[in-house]
Backbone as a chain_set.jsonl record, in Angstrom:
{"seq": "XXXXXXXXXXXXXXXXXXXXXXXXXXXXXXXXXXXXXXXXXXXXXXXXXXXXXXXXXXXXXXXXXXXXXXXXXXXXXXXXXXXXXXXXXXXXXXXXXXXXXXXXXXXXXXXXXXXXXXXXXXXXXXXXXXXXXXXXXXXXXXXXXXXXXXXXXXXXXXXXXXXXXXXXXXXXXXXXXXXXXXXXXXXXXXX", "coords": {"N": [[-7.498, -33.277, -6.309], [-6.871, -30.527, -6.483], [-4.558, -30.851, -4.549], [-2.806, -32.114, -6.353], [-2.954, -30.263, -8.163], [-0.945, -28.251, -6.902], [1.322, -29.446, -6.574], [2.303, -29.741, -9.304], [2.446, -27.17, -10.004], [4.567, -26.129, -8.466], [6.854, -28.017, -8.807], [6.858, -27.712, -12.063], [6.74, -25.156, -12.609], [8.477, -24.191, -11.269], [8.737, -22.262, -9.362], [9.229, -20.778, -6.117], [6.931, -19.023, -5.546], [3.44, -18.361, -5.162], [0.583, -16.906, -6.099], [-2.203, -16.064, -4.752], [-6.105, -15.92, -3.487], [-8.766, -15.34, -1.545], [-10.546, -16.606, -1.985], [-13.486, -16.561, -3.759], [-16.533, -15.206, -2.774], [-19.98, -16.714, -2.682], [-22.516, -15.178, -5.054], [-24.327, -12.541, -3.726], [-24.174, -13.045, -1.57], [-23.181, -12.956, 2.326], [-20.236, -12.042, 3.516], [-19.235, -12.631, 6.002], [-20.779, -14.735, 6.872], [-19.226, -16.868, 5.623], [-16.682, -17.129, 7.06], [-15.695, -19.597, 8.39], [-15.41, -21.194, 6.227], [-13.653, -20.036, 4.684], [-11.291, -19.915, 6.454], [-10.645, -22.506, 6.661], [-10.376, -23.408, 4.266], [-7.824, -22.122, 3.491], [-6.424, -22.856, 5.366], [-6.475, -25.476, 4.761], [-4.503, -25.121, 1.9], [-2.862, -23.948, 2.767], [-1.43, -25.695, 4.063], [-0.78, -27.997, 2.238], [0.725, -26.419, 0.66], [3.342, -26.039, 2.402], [3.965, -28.857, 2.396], [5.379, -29.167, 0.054], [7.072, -27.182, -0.305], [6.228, -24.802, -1.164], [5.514, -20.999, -1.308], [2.851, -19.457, -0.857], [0.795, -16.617, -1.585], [-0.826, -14.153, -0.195], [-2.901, -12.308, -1.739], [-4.956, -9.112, -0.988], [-7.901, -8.575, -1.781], [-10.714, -6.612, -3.99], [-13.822, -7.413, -2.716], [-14.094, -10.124, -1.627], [-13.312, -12.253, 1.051], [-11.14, -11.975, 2.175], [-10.379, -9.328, 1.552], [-10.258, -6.743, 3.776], [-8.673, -5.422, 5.682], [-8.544, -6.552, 8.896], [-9.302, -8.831, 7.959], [-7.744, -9.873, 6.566], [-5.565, -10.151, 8.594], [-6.746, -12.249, 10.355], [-7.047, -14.593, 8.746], [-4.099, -14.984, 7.843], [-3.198, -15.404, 10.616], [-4.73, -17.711, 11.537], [-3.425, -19.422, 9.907], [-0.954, -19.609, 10.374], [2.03, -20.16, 9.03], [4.94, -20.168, 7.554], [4.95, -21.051, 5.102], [2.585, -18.967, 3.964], [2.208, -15.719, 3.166], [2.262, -11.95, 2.99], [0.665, -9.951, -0.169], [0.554, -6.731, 0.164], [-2.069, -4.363, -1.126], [-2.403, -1.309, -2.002], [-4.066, -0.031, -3.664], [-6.396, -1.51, -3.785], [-6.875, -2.14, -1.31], [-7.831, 0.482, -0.605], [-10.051, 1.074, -2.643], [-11.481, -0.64, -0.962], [-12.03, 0.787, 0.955], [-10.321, 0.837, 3.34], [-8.331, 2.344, 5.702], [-5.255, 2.882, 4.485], [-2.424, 3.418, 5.591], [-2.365, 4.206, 7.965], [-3.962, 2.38, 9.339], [-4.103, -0.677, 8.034], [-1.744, -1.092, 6.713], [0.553, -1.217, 9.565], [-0.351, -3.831, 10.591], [-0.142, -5.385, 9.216], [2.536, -5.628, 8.525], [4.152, -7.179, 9.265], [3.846, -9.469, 8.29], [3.791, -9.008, 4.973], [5.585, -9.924, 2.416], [5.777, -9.269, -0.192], [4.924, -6.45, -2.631], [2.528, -4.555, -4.272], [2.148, -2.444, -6.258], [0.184, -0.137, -6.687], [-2.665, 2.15, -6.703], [-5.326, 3.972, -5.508], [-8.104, 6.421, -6.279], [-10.714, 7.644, -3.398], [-13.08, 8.557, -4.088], [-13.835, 9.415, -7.729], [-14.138, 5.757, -6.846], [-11.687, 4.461, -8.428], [-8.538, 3.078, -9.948], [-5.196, 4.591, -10.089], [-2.084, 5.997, -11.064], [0.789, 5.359, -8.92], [0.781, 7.2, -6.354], [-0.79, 9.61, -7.398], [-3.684, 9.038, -5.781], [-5.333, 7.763, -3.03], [-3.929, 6.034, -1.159], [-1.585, 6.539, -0.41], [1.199, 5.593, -1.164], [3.669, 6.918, -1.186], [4.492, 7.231, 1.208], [4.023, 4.429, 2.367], [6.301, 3.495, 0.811], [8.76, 4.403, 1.871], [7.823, 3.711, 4.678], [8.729, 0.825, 4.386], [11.481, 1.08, 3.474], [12.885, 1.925, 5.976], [11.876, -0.268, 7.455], [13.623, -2.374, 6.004], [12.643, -3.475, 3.982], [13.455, -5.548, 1.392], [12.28, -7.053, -0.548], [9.654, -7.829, -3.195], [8.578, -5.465, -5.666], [5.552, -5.161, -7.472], [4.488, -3.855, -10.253], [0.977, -2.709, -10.944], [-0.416, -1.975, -13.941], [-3.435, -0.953, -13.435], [-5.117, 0.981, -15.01], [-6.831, 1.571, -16.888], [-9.874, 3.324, -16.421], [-8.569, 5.669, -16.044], [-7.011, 6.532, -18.033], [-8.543, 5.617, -20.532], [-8.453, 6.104, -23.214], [-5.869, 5.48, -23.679], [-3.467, 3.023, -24.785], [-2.349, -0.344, -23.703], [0.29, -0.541, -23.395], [0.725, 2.322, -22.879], [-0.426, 2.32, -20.69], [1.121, 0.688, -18.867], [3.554, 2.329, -19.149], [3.202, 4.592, -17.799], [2.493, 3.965, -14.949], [4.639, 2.368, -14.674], [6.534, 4.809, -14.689], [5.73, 6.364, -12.758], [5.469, 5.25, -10.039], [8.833, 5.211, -9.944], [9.105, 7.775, -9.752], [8.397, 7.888, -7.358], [9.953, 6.44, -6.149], [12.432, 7.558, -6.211], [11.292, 10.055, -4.679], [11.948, 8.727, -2.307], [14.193, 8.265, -1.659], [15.441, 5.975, -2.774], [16.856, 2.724, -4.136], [16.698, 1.145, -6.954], [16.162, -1.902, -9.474]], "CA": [[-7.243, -32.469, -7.489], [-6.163, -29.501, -5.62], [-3.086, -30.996, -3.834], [-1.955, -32.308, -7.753], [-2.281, -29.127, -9.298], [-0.265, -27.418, -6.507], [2.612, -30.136, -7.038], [2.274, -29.565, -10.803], [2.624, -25.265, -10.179], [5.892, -25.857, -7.845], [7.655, -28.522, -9.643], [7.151, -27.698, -13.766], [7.159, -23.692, -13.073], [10.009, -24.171, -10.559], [8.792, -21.019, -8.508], [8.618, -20.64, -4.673], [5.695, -18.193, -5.072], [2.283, -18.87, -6.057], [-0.308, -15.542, -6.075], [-3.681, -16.237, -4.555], [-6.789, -14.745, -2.984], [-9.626, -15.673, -0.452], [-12.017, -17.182, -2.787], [-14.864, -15.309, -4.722], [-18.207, -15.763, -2.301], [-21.634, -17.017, -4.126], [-23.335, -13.968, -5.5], [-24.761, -11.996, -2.606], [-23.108, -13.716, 0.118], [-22.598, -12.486, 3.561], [-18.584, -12.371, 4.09], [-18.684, -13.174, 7.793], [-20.909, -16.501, 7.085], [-18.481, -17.773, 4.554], [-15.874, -17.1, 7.647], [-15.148, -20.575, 8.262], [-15.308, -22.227, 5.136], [-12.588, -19.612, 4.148], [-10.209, -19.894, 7.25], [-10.909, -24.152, 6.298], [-9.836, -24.098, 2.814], [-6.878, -21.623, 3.378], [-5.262, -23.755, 6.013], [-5.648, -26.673, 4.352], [-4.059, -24.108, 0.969], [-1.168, -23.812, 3.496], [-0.893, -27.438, 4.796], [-0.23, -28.498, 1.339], [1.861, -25.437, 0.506], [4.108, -26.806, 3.1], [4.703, -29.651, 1.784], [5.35, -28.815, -1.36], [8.186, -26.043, -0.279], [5.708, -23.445, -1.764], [4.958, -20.26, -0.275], [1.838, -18.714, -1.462], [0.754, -15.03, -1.456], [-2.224, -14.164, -0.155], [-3.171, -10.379, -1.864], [-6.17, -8.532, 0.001], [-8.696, -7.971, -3.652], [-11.823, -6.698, -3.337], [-14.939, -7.828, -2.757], [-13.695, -11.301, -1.15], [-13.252, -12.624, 2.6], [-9.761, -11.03, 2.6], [-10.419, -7.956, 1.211], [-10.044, -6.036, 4.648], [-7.037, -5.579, 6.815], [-8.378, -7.597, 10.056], [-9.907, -10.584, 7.964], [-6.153, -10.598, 6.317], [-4.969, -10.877, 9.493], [-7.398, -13.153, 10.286], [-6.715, -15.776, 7.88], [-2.857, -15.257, 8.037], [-2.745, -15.759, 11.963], [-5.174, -19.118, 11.195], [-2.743, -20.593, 9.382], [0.719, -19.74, 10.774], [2.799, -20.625, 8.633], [5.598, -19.042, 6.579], [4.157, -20.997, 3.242], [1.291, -17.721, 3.824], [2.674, -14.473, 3.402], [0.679, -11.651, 2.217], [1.176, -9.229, -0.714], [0.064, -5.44, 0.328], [-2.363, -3.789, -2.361], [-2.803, -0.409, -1.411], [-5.123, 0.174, -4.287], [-7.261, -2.854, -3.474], [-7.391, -1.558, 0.456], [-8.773, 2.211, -1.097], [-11.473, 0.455, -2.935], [-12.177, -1.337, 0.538], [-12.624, 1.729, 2.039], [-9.293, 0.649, 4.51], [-6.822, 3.153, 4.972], [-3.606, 1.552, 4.104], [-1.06, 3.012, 6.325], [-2.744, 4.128, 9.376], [-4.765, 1.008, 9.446], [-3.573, -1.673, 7.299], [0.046, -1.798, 6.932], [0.918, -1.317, 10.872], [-1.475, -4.889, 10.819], [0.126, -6.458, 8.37], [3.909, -5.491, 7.693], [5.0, -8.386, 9.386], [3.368, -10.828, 6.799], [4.374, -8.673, 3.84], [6.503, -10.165, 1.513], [4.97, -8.703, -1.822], [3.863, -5.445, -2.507], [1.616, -4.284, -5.555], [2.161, -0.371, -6.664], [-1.337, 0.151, -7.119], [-3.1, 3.318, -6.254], [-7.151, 3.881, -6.222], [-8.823, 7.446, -5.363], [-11.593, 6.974, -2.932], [-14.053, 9.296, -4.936], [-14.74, 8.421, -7.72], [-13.373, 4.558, -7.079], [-11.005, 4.156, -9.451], [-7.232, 3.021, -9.975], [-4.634, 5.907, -10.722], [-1.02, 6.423, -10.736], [0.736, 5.547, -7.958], [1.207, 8.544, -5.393], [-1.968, 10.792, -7.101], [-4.609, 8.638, -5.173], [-5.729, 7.672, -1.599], [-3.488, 4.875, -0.904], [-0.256, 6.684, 0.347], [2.097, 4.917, -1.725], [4.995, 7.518, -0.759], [4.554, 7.109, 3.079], [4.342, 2.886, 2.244], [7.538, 2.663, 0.335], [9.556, 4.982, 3.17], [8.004, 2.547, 5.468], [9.328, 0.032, 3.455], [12.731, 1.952, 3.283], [12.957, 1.511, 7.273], [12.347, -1.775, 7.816], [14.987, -2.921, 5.202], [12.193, -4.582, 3.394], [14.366, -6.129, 0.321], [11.477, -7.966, -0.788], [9.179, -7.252, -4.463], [7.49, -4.472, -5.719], [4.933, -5.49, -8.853], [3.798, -2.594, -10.451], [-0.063, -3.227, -11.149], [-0.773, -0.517, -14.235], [-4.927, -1.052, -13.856], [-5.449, 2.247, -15.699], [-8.24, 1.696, -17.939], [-10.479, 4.273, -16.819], [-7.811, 7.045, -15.721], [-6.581, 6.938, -18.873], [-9.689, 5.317, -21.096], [-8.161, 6.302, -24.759], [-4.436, 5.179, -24.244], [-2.795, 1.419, -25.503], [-2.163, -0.763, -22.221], [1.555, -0.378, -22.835], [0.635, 3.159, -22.417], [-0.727, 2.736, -18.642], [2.146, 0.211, -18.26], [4.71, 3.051, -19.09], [2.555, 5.262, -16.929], [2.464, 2.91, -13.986], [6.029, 2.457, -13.993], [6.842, 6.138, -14.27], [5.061, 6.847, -11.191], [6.646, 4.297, -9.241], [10.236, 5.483, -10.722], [8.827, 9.261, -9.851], [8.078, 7.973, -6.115], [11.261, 6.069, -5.306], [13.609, 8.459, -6.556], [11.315, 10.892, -3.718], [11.53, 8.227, -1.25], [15.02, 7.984, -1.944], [15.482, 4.268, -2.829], [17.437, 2.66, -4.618], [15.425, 0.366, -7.805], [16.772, -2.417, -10.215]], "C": [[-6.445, -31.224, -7.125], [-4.359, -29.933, -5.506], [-2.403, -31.607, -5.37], [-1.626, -30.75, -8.199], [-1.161, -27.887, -8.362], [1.069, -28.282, -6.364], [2.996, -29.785, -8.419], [3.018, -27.913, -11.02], [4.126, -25.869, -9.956], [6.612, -26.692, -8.599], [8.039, -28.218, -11.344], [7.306, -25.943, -13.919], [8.655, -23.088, -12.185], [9.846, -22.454, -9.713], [8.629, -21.33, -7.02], [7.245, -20.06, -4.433], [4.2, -18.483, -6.211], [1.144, -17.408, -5.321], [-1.905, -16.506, -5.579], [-4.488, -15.568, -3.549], [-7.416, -15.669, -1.688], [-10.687, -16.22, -0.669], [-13.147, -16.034, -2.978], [-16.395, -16.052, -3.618], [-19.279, -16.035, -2.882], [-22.076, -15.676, -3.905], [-24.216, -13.985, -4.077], [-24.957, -12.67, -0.907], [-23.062, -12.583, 1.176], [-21.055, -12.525, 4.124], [-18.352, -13.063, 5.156], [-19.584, -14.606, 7.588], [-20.327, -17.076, 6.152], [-17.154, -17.587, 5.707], [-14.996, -18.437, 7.683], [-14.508, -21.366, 7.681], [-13.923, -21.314, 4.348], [-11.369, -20.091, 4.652], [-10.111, -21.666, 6.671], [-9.708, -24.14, 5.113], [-8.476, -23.337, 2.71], [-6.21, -21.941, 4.3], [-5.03, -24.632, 5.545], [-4.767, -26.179, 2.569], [-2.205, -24.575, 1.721], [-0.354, -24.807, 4.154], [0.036, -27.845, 3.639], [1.403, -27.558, 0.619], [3.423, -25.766, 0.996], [4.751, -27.51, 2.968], [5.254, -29.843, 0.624], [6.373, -28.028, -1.236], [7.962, -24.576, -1.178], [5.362, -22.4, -1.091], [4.03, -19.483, -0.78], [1.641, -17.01, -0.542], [0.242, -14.3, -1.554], [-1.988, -12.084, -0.445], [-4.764, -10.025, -1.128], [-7.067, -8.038, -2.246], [-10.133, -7.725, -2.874], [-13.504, -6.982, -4.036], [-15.018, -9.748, -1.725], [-13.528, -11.017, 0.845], [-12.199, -11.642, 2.894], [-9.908, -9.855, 2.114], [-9.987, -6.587, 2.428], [-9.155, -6.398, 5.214], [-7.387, -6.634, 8.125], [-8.893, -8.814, 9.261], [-8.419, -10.868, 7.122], [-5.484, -11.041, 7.521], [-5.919, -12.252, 10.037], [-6.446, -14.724, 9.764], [-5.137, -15.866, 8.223], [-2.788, -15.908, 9.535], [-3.624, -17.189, 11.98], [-4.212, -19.796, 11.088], [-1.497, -20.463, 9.929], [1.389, -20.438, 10.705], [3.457, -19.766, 7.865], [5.629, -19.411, 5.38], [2.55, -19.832, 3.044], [2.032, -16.8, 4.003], [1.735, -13.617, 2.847], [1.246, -10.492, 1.174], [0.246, -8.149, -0.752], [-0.748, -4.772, -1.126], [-3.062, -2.827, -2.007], [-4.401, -0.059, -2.094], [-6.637, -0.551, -4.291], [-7.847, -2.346, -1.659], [-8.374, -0.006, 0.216], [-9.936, 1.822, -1.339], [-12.196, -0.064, -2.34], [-12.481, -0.359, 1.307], [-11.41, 1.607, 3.598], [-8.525, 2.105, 3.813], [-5.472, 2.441, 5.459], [-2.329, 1.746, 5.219], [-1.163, 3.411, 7.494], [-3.536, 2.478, 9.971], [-4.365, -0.548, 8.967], [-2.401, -2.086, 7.247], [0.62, -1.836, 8.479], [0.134, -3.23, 11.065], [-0.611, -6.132, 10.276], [1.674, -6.388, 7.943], [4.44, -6.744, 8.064], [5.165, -9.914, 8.638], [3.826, -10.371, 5.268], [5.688, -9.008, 3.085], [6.592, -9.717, 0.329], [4.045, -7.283, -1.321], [3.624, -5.156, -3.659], [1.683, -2.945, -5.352], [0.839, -0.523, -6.857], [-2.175, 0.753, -6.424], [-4.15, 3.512, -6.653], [-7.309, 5.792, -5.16], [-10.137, 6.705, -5.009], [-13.035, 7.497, -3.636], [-13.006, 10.03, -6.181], [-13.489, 7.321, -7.114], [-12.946, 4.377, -8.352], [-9.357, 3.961, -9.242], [-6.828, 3.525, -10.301], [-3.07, 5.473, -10.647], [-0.378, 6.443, -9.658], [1.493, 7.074, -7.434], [0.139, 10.068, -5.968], [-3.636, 10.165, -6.609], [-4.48, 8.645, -3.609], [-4.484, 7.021, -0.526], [-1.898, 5.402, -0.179], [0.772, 5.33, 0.158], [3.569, 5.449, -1.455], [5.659, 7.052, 0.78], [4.553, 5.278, 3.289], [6.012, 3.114, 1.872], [8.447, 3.589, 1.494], [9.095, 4.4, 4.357], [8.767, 1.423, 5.0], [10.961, -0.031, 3.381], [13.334, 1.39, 4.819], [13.122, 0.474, 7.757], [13.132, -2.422, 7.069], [14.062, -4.02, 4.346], [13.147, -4.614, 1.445], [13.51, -7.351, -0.45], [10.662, -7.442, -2.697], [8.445, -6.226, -4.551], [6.95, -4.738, -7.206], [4.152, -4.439, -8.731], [2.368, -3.349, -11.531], [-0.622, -1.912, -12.247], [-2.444, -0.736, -14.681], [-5.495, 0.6, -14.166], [-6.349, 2.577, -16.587], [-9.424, 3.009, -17.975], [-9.762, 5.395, -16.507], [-7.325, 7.433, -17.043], [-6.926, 5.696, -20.063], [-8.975, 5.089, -22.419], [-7.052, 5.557, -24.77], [-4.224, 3.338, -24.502], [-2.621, 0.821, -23.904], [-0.98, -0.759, -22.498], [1.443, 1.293, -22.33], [0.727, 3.054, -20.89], [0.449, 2.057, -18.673], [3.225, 1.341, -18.216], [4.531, 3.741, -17.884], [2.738, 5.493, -15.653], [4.031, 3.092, -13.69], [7.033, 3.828, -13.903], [6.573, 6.666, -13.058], [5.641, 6.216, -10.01], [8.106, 4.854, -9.353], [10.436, 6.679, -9.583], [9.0, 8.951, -8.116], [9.177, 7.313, -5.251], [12.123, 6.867, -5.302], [13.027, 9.747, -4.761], [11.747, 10.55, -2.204], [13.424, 7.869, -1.033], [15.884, 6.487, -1.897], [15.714, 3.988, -3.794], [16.339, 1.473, -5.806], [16.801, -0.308, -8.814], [16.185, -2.814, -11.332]], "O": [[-5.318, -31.07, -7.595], [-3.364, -29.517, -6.1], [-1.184, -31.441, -5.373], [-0.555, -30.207, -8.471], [-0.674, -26.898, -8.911], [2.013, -27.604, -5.958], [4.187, -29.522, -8.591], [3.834, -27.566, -11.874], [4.857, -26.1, -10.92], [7.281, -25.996, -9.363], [9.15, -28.411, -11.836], [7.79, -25.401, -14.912], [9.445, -22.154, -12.326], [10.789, -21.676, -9.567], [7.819, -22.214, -6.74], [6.51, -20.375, -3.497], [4.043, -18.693, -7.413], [1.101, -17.129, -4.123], [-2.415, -17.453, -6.177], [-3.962, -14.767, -2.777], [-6.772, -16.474, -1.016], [-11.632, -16.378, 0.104], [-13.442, -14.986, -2.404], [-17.012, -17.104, -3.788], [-19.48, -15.326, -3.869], [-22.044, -15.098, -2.818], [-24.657, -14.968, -3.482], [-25.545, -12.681, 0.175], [-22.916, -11.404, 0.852], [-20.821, -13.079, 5.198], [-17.489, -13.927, 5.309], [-19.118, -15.608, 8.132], [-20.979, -18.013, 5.689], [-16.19, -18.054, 5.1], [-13.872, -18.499, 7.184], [-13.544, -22.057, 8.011], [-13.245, -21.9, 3.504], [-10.482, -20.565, 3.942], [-9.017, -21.818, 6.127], [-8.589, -24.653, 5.081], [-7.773, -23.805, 1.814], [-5.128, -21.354, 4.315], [-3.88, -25.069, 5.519], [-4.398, -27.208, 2.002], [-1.139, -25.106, 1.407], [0.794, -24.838, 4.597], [1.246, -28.027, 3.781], [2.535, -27.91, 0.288], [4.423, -25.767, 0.278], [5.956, -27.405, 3.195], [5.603, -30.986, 0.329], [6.935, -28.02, -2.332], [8.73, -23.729, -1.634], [4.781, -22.704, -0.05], [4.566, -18.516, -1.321], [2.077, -16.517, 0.498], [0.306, -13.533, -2.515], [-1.415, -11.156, 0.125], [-5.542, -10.932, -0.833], [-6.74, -7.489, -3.299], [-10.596, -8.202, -1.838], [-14.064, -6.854, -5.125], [-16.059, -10.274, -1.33], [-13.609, -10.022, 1.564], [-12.307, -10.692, 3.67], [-9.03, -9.185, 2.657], [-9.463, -5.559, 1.998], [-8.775, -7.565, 5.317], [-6.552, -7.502, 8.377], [-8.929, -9.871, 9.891], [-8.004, -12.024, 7.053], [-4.896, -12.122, 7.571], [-5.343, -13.337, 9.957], [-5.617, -15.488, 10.258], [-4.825, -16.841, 8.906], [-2.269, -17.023, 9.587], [-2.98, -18.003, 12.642], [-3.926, -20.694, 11.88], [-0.875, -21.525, 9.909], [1.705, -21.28, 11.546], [2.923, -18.74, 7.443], [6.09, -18.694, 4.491], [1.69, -19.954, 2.171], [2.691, -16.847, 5.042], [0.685, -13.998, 2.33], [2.307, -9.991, 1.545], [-0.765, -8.257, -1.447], [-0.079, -4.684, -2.155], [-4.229, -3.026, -1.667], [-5.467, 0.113, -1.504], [-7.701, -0.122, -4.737], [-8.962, -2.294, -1.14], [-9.375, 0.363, 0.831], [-10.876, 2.039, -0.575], [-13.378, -0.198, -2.655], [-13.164, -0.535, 2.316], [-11.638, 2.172, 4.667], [-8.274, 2.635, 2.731], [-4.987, 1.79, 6.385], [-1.55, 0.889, 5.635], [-0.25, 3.142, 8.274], [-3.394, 1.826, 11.006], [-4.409, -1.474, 9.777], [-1.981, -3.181, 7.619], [1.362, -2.814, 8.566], [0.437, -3.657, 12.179], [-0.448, -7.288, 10.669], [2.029, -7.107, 7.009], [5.139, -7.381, 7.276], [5.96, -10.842, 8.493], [4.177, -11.218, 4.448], [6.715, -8.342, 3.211], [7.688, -9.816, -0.224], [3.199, -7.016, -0.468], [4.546, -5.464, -4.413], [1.293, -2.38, -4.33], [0.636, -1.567, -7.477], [-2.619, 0.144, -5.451], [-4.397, 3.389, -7.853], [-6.898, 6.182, -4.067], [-10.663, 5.766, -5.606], [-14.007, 6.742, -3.653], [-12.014, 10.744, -6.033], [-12.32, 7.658, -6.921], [-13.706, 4.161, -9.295], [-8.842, 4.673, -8.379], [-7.388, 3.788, -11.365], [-2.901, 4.411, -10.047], [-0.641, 7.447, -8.996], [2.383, 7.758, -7.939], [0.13, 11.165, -5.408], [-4.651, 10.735, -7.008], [-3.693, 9.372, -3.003], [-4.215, 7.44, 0.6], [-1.214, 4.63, 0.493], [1.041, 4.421, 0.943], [4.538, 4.691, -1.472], [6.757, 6.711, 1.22], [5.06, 4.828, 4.317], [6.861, 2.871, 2.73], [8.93, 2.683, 2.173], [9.906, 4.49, 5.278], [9.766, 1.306, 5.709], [11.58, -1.087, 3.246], [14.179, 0.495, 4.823], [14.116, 0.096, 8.378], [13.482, -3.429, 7.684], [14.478, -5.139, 4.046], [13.261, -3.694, 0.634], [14.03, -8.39, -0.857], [11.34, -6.639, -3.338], [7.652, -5.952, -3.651], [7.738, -4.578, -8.137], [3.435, -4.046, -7.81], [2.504, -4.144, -12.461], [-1.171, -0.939, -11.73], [-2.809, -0.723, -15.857], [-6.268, 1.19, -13.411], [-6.607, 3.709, -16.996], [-9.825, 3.573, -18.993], [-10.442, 6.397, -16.73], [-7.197, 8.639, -17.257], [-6.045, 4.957, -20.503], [-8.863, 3.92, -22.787], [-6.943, 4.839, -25.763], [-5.175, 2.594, -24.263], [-2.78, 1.604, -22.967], [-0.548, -1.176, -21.423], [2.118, 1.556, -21.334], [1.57, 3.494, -20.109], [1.31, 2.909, -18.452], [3.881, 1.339, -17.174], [5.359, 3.674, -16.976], [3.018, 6.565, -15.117], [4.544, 3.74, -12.778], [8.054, 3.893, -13.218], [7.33, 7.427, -12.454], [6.247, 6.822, -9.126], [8.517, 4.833, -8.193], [11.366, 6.752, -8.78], [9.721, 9.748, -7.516], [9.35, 7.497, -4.046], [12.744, 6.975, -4.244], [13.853, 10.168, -3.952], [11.895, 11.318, -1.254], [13.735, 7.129, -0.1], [16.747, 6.116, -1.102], [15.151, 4.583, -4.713], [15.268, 1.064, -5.357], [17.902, 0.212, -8.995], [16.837, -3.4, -12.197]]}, "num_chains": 1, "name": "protein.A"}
């Protein structure tokens, strides 16, 4: 069933990229004894991927196996392959309690193909604006800048409780103002 519906994605949506995570653990799970059964099902993820000429795009979310910077590497160096790449979510690493660019991105730039604008303060936990939270979204995209990454940036506007009252095109405007606000500092060019 699996290996159909990942012929079905790549052929009828005609994309190279397919978004996915690390699997959701059974309610009050231990992360590290679901180790296996993760690294398992996300090689054979990337076997099929493979054949298929798909490249999936593993994001770090939290609460999951991948949620932290070494079990992303983890899993990525499992499978080595370039149908696994991984898409950076700074805001998702804050809420993990990682810090993103002393810790996390030095770990992981080389798998980054995708990055997610998305900015969390660490107190309270919550998603903000990128560049007034934890997540060092300025000091990412001027890394970013350096290595000539020419790759995506999806702006993620999870704003619900920063800004509780407004419309969700609101946060979306929001979201992409901040981003706008942080390339222009980072001096980078946007399309």
């Amino acid at each position: 069933m699996r290996r159909a519906a990942a012929r079905y994605t790549s052929c009828k949506l005609n994309t190279p990229y397919i978004r996915i995570f690390s699997f959701q653990p059974p309610k009050g799970a231990n992360l590290d004894e679901c180790r296996d059964k993760v690294l398992r099902r996300m090689k054979h993820f990337t076997d099929v991927a493979e054949q298929h000429g798909v490249i999936l795009i593993l994001e770090n979310d939290c609460g999951l196996y991948g949620s932290k910077d070494d079990r992303c590497v983890e899993i990525l160096q499992h499978c080595q392959s370039l149908s696994l790449r991984f898409a950076f979510d700074s805001g998702n690493f804050v809420k993990d309690d990682v810090n993103t660019m002393d810790d996390a991105y030095p770990k992981l730039a080389e798998y980054t193909d995708y990055v997610h604008i998305k900015d969390a303060t660490s107190l309270p936990k919550q998603f903000v604006p990128a560049g007034e939270g934890d997540g060092d979204i300025l000091r990412l995209l001027i890394a970013l800048k350096e290595r000539k990454y020419d790759g995506f940036l999806s702006v993620e506007p999870h704003l619900d409780h920063y800004l509780p009252h407004a419309s969700n095109p609101k946060r979306a405007v929001t979201a992409i103002r901040a981003l706008k606000d942080l390339l222009i500092r980072a001096d980078m060019q946007w399309i």
